[in-house]
N, CA and C atoms as an extended XYZ file, in Angstrom:
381
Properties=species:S:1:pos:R:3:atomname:S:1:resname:S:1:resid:I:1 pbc="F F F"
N        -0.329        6.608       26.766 N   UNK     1
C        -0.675        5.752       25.640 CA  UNK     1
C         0.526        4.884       25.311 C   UNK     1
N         0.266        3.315       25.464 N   UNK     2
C         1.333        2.306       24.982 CA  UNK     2
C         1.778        2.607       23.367 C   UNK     2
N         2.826        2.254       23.149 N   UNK     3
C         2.907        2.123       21.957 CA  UNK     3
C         2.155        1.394       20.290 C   UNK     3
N         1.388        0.064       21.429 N   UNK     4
C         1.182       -0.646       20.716 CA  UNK     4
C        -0.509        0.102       20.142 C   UNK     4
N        -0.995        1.269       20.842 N   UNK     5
C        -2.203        2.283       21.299 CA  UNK     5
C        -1.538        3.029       19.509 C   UNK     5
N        -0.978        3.187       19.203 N   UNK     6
C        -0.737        4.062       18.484 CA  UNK     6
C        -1.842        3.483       16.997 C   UNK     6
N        -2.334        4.087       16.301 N   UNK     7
C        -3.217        4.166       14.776 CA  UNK     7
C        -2.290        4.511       13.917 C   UNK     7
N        -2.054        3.292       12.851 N   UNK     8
C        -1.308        3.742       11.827 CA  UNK     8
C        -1.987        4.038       10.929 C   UNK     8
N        -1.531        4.698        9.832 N   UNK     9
C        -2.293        5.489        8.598 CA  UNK     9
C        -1.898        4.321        7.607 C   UNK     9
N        -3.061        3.512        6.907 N   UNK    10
C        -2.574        3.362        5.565 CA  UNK    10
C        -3.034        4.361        3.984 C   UNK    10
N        -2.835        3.831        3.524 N   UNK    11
C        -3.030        4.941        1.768 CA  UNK    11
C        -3.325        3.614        1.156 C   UNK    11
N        -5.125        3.056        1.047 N   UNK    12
C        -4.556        1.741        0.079 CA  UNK    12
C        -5.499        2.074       -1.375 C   UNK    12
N        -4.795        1.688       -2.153 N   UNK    13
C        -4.671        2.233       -3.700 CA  UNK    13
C        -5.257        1.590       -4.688 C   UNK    13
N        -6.533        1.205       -5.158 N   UNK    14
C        -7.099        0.155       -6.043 CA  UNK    14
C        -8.165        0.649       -7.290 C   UNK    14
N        -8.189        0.969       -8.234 N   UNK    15
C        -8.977        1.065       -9.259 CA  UNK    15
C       -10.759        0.167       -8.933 C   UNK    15
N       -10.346       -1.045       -8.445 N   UNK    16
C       -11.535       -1.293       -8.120 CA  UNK    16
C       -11.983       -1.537       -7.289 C   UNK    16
N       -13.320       -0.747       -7.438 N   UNK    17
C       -14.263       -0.386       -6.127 CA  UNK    17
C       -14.641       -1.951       -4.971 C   UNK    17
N       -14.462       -2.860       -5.635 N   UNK    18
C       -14.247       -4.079       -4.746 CA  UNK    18
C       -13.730       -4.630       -4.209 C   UNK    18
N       -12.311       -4.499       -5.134 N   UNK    19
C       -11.116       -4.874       -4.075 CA  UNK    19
C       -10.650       -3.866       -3.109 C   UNK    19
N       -10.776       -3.119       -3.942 N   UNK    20
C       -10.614       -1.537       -2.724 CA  UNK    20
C       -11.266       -1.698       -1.162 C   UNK    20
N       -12.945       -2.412       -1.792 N   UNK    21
C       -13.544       -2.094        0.008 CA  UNK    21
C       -12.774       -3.399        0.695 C   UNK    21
N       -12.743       -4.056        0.051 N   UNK    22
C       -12.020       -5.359        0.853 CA  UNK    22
C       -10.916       -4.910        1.215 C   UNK    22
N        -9.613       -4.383        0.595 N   UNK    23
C        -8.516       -4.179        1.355 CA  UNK    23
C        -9.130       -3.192        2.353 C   UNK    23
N        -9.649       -2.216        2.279 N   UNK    24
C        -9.823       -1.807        3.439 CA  UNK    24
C       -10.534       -2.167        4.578 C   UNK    24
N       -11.027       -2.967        4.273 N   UNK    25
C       -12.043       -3.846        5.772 CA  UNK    25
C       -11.129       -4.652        6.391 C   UNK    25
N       -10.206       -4.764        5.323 N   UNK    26
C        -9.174       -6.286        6.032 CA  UNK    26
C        -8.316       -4.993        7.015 C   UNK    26
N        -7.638       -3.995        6.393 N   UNK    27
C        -6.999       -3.453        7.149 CA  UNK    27
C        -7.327       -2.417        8.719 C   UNK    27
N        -9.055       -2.124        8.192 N   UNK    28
C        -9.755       -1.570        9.253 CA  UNK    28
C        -9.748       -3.046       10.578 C   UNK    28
N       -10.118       -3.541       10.321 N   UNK    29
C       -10.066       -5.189       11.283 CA  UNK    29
C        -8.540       -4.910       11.780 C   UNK    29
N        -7.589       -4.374       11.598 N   UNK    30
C        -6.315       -4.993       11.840 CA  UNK    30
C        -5.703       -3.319       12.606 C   UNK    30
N        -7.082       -2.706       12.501 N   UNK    31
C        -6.636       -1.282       13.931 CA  UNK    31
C        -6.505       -0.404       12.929 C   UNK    31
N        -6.389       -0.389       11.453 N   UNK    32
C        -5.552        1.018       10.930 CA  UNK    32
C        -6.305        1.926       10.612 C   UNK    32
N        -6.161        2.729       10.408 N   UNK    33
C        -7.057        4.286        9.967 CA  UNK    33
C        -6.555        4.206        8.374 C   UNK    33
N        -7.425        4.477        7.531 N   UNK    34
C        -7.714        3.902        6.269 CA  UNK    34
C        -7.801        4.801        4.939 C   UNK    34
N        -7.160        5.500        4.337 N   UNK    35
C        -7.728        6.341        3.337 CA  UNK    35
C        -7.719        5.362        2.004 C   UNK    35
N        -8.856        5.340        1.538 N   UNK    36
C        -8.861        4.295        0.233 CA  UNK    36
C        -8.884        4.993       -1.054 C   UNK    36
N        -8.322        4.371       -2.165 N   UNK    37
C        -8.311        6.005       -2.880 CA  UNK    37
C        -8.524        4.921       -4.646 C   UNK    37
N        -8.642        5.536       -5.660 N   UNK    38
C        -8.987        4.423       -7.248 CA  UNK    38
C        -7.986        4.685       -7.981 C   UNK    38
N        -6.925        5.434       -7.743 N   UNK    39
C        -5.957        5.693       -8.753 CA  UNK    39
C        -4.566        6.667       -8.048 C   UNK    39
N        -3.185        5.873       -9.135 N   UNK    40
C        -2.337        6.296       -8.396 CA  UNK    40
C        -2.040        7.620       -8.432 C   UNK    40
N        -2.487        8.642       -9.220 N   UNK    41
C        -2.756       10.054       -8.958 CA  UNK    41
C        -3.342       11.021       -8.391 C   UNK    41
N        -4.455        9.831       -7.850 N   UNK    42
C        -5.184       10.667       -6.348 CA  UNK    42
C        -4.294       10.199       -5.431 C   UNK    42
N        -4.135        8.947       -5.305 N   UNK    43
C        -3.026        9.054       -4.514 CA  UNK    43
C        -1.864        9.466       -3.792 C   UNK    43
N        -0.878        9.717       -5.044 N   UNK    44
C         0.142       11.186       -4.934 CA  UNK    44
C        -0.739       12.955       -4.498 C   UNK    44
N        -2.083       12.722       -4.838 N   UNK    45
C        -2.786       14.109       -4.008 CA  UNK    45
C        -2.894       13.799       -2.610 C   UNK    45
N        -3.225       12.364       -2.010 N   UNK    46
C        -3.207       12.364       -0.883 CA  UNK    46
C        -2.551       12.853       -0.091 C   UNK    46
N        -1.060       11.856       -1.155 N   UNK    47
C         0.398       12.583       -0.041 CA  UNK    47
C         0.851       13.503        0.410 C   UNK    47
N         0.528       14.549       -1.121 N   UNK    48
C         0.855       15.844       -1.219 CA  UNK    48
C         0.245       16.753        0.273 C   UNK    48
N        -1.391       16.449        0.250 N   UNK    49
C        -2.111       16.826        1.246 CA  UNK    49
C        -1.750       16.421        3.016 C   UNK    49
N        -1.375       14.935        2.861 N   UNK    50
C        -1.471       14.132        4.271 CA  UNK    50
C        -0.208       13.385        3.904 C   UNK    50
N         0.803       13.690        4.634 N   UNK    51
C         2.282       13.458        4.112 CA  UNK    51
C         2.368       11.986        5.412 C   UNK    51
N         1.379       12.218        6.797 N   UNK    52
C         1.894       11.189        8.024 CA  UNK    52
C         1.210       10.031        7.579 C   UNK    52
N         1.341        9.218        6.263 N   UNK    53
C         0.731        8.067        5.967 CA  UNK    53
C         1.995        6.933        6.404 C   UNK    53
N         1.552        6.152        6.765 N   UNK    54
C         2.592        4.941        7.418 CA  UNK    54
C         2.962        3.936        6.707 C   UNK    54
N         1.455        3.677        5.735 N   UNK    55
C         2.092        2.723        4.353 CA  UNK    55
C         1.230        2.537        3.452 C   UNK    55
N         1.629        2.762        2.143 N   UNK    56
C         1.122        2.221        0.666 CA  UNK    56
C         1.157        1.344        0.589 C   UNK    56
N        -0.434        0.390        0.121 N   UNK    57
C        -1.065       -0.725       -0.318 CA  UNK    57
C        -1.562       -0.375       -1.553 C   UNK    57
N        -0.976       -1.030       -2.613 N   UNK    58
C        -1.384       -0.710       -4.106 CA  UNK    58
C        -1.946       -1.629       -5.120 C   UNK    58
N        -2.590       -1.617       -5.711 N   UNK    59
C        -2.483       -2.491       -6.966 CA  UNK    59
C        -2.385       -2.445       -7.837 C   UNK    59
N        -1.159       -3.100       -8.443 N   UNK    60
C        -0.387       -3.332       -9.405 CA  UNK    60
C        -1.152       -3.215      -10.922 C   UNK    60
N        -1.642       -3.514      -11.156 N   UNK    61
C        -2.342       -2.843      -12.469 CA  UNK    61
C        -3.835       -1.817      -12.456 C   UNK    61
N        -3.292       -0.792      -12.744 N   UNK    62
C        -4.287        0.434      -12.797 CA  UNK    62
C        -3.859        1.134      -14.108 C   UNK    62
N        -4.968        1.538      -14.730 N   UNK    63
C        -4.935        2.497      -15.579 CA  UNK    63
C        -4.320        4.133      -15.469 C   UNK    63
N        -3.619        4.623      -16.503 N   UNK    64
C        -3.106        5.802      -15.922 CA  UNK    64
C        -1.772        5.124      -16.061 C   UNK    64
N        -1.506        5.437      -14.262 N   UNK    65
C        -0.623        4.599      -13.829 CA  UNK    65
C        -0.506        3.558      -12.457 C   UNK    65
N         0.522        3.159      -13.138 N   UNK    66
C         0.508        1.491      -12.432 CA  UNK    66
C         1.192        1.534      -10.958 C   UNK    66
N         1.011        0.322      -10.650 N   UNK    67
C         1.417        0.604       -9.080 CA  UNK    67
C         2.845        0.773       -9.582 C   UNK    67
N         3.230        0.157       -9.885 N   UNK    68
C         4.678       -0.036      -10.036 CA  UNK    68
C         5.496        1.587      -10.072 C   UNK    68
N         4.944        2.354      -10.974 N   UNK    69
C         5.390        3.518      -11.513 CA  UNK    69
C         4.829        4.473      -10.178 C   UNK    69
N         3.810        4.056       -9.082 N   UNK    70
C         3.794        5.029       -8.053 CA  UNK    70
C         4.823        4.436       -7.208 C   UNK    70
N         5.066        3.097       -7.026 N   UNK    71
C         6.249        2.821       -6.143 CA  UNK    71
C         7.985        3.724       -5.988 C   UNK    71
N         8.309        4.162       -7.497 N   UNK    72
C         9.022        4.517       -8.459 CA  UNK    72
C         8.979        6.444       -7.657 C   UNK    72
N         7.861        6.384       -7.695 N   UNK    73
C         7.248        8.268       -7.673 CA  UNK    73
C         7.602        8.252       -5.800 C   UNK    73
N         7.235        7.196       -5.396 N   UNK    74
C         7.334        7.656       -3.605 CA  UNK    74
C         8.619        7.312       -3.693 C   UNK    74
N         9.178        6.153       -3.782 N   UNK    75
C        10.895        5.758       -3.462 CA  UNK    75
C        11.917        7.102       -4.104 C   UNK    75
N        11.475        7.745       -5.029 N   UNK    76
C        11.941        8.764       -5.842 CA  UNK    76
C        11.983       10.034       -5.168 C   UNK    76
N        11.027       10.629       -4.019 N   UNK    77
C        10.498       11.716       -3.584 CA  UNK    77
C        11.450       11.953       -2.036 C   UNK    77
N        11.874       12.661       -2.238 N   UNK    78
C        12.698       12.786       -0.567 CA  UNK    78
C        11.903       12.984        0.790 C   UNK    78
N        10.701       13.066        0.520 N   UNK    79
C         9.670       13.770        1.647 CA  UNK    79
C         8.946       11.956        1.749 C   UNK    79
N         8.778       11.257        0.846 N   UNK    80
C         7.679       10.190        0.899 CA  UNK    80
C         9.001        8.663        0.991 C   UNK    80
N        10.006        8.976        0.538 N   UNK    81
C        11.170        7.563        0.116 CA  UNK    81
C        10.959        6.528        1.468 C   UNK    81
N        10.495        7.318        2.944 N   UNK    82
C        10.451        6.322        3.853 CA  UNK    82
C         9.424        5.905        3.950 C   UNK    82
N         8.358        5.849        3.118 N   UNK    83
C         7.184        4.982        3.425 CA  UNK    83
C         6.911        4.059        2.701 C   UNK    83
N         6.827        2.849        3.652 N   UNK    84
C         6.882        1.334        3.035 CA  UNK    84
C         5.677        1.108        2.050 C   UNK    84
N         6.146        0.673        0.291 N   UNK    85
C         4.735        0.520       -0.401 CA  UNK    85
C         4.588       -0.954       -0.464 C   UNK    85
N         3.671       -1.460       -0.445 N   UNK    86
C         2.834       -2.796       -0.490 CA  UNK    86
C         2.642       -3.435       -2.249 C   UNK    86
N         2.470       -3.791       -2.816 N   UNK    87
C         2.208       -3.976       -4.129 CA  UNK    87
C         1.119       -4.666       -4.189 C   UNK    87
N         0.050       -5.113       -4.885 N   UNK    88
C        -1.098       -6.302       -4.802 CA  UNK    88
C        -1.244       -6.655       -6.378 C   UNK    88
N        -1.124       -7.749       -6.595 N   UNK    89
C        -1.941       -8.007       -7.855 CA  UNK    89
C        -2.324       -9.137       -7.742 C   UNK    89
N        -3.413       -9.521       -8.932 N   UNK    90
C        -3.981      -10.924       -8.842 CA  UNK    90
C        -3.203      -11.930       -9.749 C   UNK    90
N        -1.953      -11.367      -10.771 N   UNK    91
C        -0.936      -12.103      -11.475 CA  UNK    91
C        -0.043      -12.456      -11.104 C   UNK    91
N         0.718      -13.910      -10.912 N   UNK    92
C         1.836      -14.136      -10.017 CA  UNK    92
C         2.699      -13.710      -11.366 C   UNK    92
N         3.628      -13.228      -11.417 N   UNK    93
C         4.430      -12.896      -12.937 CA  UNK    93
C         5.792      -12.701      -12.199 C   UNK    93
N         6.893      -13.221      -11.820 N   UNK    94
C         7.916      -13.506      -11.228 CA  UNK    94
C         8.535      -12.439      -11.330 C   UNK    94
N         9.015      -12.173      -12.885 N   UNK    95
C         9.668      -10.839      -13.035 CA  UNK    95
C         9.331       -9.437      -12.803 C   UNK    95
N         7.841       -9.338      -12.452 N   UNK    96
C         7.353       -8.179      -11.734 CA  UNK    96
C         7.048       -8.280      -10.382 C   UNK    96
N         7.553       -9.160       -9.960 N   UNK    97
C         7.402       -9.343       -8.516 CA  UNK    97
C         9.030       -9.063       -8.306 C   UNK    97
N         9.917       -9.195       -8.867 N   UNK    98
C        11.373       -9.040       -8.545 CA  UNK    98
C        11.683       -7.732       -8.718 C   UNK    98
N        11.065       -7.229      -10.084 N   UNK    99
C        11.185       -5.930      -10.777 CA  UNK    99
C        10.661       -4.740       -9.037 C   UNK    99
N         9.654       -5.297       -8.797 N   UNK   100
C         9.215       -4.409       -7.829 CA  UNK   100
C         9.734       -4.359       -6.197 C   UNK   100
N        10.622       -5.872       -5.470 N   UNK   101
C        11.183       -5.553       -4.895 CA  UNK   101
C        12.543       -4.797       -5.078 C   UNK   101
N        12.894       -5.098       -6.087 N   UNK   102
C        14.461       -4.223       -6.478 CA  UNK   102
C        14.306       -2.972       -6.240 C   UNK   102
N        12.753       -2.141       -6.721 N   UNK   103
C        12.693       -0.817       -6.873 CA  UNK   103
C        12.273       -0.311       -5.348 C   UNK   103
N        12.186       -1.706       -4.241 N   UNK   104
C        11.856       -0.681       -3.158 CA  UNK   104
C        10.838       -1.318       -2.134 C   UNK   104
N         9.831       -1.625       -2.907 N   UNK   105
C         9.120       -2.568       -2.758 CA  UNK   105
C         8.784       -3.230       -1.126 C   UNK   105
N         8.132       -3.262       -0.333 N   UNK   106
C         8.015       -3.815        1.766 CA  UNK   106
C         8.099       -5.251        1.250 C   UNK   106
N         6.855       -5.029        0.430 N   UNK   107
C         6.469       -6.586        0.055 CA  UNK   107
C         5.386       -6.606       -1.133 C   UNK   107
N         5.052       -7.698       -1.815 N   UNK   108
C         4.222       -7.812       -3.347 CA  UNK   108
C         3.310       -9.274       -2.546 C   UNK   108
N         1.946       -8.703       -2.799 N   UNK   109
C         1.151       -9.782       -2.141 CA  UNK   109
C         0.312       -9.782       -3.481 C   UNK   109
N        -0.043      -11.461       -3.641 N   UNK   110
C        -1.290      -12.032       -4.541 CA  UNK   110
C        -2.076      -11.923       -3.780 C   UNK   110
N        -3.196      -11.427       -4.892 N   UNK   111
C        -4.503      -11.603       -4.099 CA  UNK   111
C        -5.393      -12.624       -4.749 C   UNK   111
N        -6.283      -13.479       -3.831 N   UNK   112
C        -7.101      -11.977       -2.714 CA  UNK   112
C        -5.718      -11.957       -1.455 C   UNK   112
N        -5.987      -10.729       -1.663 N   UNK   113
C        -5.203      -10.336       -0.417 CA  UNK   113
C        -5.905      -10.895        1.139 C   UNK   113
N        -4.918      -11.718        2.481 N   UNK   114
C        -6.027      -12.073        3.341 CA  UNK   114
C        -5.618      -11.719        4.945 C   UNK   114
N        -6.210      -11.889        5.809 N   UNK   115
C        -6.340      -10.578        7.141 CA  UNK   115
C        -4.309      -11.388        7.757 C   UNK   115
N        -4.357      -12.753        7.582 N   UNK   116
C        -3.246      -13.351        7.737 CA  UNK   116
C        -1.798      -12.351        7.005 C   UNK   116
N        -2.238      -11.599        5.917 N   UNK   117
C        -0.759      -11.224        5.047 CA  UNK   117
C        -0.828       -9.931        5.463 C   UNK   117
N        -2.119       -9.048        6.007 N   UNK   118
C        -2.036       -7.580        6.719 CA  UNK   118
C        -1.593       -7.559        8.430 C   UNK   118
N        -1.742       -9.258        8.832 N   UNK   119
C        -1.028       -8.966        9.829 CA  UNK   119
C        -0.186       -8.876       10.114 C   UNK   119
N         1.151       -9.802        8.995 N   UNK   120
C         2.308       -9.663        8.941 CA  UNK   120
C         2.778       -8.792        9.053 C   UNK   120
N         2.464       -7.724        7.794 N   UNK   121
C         2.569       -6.310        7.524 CA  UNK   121
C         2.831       -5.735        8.477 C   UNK   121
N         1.592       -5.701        9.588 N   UNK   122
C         1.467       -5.082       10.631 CA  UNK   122
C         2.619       -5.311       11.711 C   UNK   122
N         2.891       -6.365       12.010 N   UNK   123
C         3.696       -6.731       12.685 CA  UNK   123
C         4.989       -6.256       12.317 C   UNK   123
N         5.397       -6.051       10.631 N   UNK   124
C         6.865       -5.205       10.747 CA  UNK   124
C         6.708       -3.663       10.865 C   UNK   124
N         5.286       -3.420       10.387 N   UNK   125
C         5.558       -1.684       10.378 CA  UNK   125
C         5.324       -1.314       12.086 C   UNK   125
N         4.812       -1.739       12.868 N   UNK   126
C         4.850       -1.876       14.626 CA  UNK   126
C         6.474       -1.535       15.250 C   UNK   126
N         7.097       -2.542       14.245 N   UNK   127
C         8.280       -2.538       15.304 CA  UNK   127
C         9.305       -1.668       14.967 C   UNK   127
């Protein structure tokens, strides 16, 4: 099996059930194996459960808690700190787009999120 053969795991993270199926169709299209999940506390159950996830796709405002504050919880965790999180929101707001690369952050995408910005993605978590 080539390398390029390999299935990465994403974890993508959305309160709503719409944007949710969309990020995941965009990312199913783009080869990945997919756990889609509505909140960042099922989320952290995922991890807990399925630790070989390759990367967090989140969005940035959820009830509970926010992407931001799960970015915070994985960069924080010695078992999860190497897995690249994604951020998504539909607000361009400068200072939370800075706020969130400082804390760690792969990358902060506006949405709609589109198959063009998961390929990028793809292309750094590959290499």
């Amino acid at each position: 099996m080539g390398s390029g053969d390999c299935e990465l795991h994403v974890l993508a993270v959305d309160d709503s059930s719409v944007d949710r199926a969309v990020i995941a169709r965009i990312l199913r299209n783009s080869k990945y194996r997919v756990t889609a999940v509505d909140s960042a506390e099922r989320a952290l159950e995922v991890l807990e459960m399925e630790p070989n996830v390759n990367m967090i796709i989140t969005d940035y405002c959820m009830p509970e808690m926010n992407g931001y504050e799960l970015l915070r919880r994985v960069k924080g965790s010695r078992d999860l700190r190497e897995i690249p999180v994604v951020i998504m929101s539909s607000e361009y707001i400068p200072n939370r787009i800075t706020r969130c690369m400082e804390e760690g952050a792969e990358d902060f995408l506006i949405k709609p999120v589109r198959q063009s910005d998961v390929s990028r993605l793809c292309g750094r978590l590959r290499n």
